[in-house]
DRENDOMAR-916510 format. One record per residue (C-alpha): x, z, y; residue number from 1. Coordinates in nm, 2 decimals. Example, Ala and Ser with C-alpha at 12.3 -4.5 7.8 and 13.67 -1.06 7.14 Angstrom:
<atoms>
+--------+--------+--------+------+
|     c1 |     c3 |     c2 | resi |
+--------+--------+--------+------+
|   1.23 |   0.78 |  -0.45 |    1 |
|   1.37 |   0.71 |  -0.11 |    2 |
+--------+--------+--------+------+
</atoms>
This chain:
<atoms>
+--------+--------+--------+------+
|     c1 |     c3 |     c2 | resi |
+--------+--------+--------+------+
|  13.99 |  -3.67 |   1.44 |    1 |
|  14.30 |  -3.78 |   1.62 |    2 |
|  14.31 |  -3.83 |   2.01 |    3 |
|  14.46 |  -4.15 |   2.18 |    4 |
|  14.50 |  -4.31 |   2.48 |    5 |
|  14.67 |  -4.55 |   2.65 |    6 |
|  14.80 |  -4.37 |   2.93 |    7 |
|  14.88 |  -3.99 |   2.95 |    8 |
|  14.70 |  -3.95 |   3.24 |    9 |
|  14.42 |  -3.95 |   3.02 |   10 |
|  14.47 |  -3.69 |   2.80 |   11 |
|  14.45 |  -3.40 |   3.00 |   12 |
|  15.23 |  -0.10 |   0.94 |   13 |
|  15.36 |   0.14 |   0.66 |   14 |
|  15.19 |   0.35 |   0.40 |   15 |
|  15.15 |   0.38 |   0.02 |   16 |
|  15.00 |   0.12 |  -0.20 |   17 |
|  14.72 |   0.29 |  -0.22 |   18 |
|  14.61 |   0.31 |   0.17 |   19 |
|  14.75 |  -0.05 |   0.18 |   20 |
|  14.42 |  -0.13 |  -0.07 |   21 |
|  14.18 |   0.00 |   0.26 |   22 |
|  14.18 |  -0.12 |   0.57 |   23 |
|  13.98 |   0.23 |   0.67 |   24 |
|  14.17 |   0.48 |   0.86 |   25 |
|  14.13 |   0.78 |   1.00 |   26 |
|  13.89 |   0.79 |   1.33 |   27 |
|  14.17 |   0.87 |   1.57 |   28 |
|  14.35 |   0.58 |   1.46 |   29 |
|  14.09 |   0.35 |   1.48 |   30 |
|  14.03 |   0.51 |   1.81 |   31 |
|  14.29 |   0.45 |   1.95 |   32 |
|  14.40 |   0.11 |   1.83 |   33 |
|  14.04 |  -0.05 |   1.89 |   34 |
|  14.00 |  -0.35 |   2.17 |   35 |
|  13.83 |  -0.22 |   2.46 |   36 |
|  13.58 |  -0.44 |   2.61 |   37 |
|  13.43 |  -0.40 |   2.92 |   38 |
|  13.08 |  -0.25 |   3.00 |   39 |
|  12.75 |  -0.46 |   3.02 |   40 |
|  12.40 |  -0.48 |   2.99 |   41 |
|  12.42 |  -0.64 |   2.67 |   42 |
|  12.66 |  -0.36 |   2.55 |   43 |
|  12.38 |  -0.09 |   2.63 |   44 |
|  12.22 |  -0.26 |   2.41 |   45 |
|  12.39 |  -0.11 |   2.09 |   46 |
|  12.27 |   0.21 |   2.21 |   47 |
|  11.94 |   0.21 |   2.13 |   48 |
|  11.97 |   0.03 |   1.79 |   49 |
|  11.83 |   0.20 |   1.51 |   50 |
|  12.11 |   0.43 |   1.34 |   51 |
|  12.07 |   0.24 |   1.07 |   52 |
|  12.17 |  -0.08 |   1.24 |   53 |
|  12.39 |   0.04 |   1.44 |   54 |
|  12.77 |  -0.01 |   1.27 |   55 |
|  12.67 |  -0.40 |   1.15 |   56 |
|  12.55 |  -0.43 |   1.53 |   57 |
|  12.88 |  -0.32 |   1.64 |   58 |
|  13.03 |  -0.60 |   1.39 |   59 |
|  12.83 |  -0.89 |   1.53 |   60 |
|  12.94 |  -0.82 |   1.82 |   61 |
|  13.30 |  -0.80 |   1.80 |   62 |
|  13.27 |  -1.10 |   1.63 |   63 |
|  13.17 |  -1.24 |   1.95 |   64 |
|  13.48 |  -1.17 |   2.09 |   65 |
|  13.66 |  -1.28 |   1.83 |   66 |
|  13.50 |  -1.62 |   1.83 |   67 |
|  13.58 |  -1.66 |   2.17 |   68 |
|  13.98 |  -1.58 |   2.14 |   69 |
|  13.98 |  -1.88 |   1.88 |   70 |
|  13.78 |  -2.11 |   2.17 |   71 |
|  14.03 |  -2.01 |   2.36 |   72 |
|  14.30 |  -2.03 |   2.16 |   73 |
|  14.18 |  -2.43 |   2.12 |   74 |
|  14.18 |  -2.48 |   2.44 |   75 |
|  14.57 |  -2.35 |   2.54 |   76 |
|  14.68 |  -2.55 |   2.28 |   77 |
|  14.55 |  -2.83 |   2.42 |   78 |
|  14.68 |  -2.77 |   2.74 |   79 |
|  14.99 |  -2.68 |   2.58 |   80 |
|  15.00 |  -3.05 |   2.43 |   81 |
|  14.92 |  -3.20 |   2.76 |   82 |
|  15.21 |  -3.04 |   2.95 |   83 |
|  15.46 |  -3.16 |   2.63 |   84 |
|  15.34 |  -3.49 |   2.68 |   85 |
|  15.40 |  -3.59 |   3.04 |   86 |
|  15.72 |  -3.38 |   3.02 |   87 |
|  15.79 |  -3.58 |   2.74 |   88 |
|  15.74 |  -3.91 |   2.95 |   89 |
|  15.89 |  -3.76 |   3.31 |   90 |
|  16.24 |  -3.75 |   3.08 |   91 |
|  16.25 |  -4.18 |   3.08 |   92 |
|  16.40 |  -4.10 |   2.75 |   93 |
|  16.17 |  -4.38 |   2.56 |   94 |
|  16.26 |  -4.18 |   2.17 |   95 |
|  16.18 |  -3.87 |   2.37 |   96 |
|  15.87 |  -3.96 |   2.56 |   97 |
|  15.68 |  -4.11 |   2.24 |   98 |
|  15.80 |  -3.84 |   2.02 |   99 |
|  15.68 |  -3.62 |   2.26 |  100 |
|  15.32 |  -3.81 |   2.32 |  101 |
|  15.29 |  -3.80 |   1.94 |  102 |
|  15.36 |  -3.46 |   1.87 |  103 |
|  15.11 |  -3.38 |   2.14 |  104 |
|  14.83 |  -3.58 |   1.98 |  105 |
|  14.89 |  -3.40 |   1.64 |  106 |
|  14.89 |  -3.01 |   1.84 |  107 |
|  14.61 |  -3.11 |   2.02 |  108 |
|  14.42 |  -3.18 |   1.71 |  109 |
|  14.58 |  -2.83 |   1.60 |  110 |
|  14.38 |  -2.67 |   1.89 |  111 |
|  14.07 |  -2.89 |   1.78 |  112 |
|  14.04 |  -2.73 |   1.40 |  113 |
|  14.04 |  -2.36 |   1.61 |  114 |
|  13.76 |  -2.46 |   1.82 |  115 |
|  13.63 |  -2.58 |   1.51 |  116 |
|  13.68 |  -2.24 |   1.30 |  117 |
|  13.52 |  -2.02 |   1.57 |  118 |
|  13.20 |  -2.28 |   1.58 |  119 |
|  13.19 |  -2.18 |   1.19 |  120 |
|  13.29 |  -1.82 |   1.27 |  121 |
|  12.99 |  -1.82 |   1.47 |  122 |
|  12.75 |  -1.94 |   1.17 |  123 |
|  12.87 |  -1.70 |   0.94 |  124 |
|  12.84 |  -1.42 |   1.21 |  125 |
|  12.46 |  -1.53 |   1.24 |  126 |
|  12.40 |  -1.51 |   0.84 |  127 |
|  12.50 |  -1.13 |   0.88 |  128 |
|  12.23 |  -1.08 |   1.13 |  129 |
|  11.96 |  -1.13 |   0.87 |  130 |
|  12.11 |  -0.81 |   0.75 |  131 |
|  12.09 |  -0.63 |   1.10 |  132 |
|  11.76 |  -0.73 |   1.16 |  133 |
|  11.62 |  -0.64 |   0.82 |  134 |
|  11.82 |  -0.26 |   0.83 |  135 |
|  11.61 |  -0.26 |   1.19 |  136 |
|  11.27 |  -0.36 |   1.00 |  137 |
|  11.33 |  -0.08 |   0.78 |  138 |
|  11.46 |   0.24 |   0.99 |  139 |
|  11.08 |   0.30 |   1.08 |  140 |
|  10.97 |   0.32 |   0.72 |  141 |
|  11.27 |   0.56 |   0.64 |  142 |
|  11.17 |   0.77 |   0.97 |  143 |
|  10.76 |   0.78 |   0.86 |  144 |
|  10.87 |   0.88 |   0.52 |  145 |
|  11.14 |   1.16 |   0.68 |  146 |
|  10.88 |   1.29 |   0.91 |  147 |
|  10.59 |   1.32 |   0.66 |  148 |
|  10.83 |   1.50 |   0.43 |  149 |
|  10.89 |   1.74 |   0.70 |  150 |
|  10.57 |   1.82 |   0.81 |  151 |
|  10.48 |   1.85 |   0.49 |  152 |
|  10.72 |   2.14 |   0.44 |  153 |
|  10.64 |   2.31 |   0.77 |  154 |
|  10.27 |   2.33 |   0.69 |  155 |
|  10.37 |   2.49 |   0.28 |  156 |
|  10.58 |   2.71 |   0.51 |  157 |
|  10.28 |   2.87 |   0.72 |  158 |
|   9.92 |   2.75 |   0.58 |  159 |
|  10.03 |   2.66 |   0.19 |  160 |
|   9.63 |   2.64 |   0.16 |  161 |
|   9.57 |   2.42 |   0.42 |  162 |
|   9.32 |   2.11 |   0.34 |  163 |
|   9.56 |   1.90 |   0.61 |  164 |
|   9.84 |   1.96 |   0.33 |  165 |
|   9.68 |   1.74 |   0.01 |  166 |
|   9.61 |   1.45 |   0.36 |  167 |
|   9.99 |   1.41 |   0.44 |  168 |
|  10.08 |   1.45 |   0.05 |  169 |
|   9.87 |   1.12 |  -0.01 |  170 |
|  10.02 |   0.97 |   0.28 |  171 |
|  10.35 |   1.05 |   0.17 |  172 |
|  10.29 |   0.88 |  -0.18 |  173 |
|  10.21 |   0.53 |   0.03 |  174 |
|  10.47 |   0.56 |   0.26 |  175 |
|  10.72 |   0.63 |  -0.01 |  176 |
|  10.57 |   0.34 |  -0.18 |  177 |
|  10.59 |   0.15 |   0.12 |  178 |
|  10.95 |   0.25 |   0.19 |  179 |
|  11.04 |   0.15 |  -0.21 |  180 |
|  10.98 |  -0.20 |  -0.12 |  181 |
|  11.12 |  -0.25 |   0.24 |  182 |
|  11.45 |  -0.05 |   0.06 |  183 |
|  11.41 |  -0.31 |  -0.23 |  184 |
|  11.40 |  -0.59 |  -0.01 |  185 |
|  11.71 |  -0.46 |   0.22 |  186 |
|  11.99 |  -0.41 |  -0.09 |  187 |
|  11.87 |  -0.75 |  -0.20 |  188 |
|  11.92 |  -0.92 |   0.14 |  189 |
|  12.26 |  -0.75 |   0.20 |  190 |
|  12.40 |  -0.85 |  -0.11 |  191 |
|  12.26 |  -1.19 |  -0.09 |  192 |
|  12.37 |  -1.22 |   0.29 |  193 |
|  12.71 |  -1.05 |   0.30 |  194 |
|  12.77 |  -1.29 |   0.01 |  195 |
|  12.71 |  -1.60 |   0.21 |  196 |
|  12.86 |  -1.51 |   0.54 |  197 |
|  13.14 |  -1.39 |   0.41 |  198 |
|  13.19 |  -1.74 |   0.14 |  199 |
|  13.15 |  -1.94 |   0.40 |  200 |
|  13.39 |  -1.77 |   0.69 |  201 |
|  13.63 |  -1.82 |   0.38 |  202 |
|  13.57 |  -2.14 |   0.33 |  203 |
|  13.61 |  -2.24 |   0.71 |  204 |
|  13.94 |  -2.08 |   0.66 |  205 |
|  14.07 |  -2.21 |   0.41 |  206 |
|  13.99 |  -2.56 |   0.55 |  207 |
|  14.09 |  -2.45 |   0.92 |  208 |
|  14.43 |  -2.38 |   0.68 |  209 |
|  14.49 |  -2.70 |   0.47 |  210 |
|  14.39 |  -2.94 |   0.75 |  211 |
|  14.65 |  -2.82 |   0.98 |  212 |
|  14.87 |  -2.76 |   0.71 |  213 |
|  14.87 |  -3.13 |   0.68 |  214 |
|  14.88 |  -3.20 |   1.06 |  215 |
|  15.22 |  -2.95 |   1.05 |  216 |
|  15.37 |  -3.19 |   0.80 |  217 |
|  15.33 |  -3.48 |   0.97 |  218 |
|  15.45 |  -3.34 |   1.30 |  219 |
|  15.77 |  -3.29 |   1.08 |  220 |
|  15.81 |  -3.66 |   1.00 |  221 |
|  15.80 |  -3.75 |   1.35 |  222 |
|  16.07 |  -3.48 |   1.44 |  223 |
|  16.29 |  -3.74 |   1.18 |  224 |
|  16.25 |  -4.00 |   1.42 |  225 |
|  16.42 |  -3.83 |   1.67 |  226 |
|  16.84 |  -3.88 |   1.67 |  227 |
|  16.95 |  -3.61 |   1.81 |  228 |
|  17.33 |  -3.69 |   1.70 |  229 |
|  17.52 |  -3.64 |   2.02 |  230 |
|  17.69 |  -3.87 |   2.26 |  231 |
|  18.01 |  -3.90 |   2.40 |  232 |
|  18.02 |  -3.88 |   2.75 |  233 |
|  17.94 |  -4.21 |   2.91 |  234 |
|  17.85 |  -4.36 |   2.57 |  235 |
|  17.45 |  -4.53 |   2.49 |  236 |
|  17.27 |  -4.38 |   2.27 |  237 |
|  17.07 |  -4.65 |   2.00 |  238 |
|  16.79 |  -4.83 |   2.16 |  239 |
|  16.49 |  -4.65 |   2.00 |  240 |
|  16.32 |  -4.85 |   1.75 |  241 |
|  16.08 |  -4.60 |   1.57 |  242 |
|  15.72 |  -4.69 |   1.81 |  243 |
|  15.57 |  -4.82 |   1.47 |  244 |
|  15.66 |  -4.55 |   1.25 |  245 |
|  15.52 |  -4.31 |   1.47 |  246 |
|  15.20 |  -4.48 |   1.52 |  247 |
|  15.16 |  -4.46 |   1.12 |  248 |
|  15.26 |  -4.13 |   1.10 |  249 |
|  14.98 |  -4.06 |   1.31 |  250 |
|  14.72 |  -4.34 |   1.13 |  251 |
|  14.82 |  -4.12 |   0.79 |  252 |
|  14.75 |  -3.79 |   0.98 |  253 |
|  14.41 |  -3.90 |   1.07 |  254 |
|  14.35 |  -4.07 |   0.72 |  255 |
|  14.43 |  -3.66 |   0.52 |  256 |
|  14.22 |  -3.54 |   0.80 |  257 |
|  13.93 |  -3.80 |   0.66 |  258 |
|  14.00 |  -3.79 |   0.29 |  259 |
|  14.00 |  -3.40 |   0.29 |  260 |
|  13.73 |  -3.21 |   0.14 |  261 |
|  13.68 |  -2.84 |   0.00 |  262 |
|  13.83 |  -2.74 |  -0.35 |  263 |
|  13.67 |  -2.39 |  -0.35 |  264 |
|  13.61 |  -2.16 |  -0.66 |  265 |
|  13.28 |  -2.12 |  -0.70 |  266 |
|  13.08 |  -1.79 |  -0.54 |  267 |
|  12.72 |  -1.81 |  -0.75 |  268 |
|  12.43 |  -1.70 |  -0.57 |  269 |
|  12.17 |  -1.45 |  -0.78 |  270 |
|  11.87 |  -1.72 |  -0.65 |  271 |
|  12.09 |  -1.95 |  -0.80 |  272 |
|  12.36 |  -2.18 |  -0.58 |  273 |
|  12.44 |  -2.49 |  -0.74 |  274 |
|  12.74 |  -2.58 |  -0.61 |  275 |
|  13.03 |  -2.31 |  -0.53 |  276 |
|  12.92 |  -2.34 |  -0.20 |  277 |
|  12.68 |  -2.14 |  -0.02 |  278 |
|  12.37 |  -2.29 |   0.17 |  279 |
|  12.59 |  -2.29 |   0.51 |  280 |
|  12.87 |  -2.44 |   0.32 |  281 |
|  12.68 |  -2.72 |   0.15 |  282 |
|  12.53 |  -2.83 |   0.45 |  283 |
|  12.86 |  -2.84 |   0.68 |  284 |
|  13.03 |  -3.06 |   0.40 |  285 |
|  12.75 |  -3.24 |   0.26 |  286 |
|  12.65 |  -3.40 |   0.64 |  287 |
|  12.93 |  -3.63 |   0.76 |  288 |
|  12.97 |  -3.54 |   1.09 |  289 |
|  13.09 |  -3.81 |   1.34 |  290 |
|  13.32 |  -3.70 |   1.60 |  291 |
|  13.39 |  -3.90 |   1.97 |  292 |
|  13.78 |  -3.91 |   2.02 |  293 |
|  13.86 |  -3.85 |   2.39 |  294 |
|  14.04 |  -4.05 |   2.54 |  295 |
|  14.07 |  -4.37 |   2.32 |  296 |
|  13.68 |  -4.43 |   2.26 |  297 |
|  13.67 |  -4.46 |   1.93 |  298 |
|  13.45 |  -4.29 |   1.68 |  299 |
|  13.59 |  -4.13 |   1.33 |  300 |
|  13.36 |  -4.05 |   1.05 |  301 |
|  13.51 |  -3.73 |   0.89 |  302 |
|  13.38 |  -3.86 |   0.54 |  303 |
|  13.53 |  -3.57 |   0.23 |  304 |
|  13.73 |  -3.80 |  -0.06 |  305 |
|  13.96 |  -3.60 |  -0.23 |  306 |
|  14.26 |  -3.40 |  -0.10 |  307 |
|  14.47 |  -3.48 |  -0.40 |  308 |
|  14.63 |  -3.81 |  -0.22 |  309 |
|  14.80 |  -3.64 |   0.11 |  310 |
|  15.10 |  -3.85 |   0.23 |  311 |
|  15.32 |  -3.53 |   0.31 |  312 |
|  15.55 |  -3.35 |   0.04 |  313 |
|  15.55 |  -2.97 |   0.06 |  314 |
|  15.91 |  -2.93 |   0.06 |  315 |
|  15.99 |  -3.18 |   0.32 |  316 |
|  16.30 |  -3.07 |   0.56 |  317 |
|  16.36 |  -3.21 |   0.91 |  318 |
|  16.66 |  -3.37 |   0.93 |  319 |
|  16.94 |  -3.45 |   1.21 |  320 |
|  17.13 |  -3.74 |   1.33 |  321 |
|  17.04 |  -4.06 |   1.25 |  322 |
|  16.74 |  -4.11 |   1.04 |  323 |
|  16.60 |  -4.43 |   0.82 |  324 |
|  16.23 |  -4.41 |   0.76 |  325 |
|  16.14 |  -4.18 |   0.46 |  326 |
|  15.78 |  -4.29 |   0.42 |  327 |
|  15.62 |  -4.61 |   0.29 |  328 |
|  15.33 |  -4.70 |   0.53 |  329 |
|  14.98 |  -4.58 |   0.43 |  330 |
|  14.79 |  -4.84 |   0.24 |  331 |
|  14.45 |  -4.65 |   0.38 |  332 |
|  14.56 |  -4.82 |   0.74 |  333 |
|  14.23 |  -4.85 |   0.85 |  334 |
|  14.25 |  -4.69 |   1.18 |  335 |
|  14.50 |  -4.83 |   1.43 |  336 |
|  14.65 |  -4.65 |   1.67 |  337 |
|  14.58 |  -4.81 |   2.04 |  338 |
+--------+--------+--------+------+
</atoms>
């Protein structure tokens, strides 16, 4: 998804290898180096979590706060691409203020594949709390079993012929056999879950990665539209002639963005996955998603083809002085830029 419009006004550390292999540290350290966030209600709540519950609930929720520095990393970036644009045309430089306008459209896209990344953050931080809540379901099994065990011991201790004792012994056998099954049923959801959040928060990356990757690369070609070779004093500079080239530049932007899709290795599932992709995964590529473009009304189907046929070399350099254009026009061209 590219945004257009007609007008602008529009658009608004050092240790050994082996503590390098950890990211655990000692607690001061951690202390001390730890974001601080500020109390609330909802913070009290991880107070009176089960101790059991308690360290993943403290994850889930700095996740929270992470997923809200990408959102609002998005959103400066935007801004950001705004401001470059209308400085761009306030310079009534006509190479500078469509170079400019173009460049903004391709950062402002930037900032949309953040917003993006913290929406998936956010699913994979909810596939972790299946783990939370089933570490919650089973703290009171752990605590009957604990508790039994102790009286238990307290009763051998002063009445070791007490006819209470053989009573909590057989209550012990079910609540051990009780807590057998709930502990069963945790280590195969934590494996099972922590496998899938954590597959598909890569997989978000790696796409949040390659897609501005590409983006990056074609902000480069536009820079080589730009002649910045310099002027004698009271000299013209060349009438700028590159409009069409950067309006393909940004057709063949939007076309990678379309044609992209996932080339992940495989992460099998012990209930068996298919597809290298977890559930969350396979439903967030497998459902094209159709995304409104501000600005320019139009409507782009983000439909994954195959990454293989990007239009932007790896290597490419950005050049000075005067420039002929470097790339033959996309034969996808099936989105104009207005």
């Amino acid at each position: 998804m590219l945004r257009r419009s007609d007008s602008r006004k529009s658009r608004e550390k050092s240790g050994d290898r082996n503590r390098a292999l950890s990211i655990r540290s000692n607690k001061k350290e951690s202390s001390s180096s730890a974001p601080r966030h500020g109390f609330s209600i909802s913070s009290l709540r991880g107070t009176v979590q089960p101790e059991l519950s308690k360290k993943l609930y403290k994850l889930i929720k700095s996740e929270n706060h992470l997923i809200s520095n990408y959102e609002a990393a998005g959103k400066e970036r935007l801004s950001i691409a705004t401001q470059l644009s209308d400085w761009g045309e306030s310079t009534n430089d006509d190479a500078i203020s469509d170079i400019s306008d173009k460049v903004g459209v391709l950062l402002s896209e930037i900032g949309e594949q953040e917003d993006l990344y913290a929406h998936n953050i956010d699913d994979s931080r909810a596939i972790l709390k299946a783990i939370r809540n089933t570490e919650k379901s089973v703290q009171p099994s752990r605590d009957n079993k604990a508790k039994l065990m102790d009286e238990i011991a307290k009763l051998k201790a002063k009445e070791p012929q007490s006819a209470k004792l053989v009573i909590l012994e057989q209550e012990l056998v079910r609540a051990e056999a009780e807590n057998l099954v709930a502990e069963a049923q945790l280590t195969n959801i934590t494996r099972q879950k922590l496998k899938e959040a954590y597959a598909a928060e890569f997989a978000s990356t790696i796409e949040r990665a390659e897609k501005q990757i590409m983006l990056a690369r074609h902000g480069r070609r536009l820079l080589n539209l730009l002649d910045d070779t310099p002027v004698v004093p009271g000299d013209q500079r060349n009438p700028y002639h590159h409009a069409n080239e950067a309006r393909q530049i940004l057709n063949d932007a939007e076309d990678d963005l379309k044609d992209w899709q996932p080339d992940l290795e495989e992460v099998p599932s012990g209930r068996g996955v298919e597809s290298g992709l977890p559930s969350a995964e396979q439903h967030r590529y497998q459902t094209p998603a159709a995304e409104s473009v501000t600005g320019g009304g139009s409507v782009i189907q983000h439909e994954p083809v195959a990454a293989e046929g990007s239009r932007v070399s790896s290597g490419g350099s950005v050049t000075t002085g005067p420039v002929e254009p470097s790339y033959a026009p996309s034969e996808a061209g099936t989105s104009q830029v207005v």
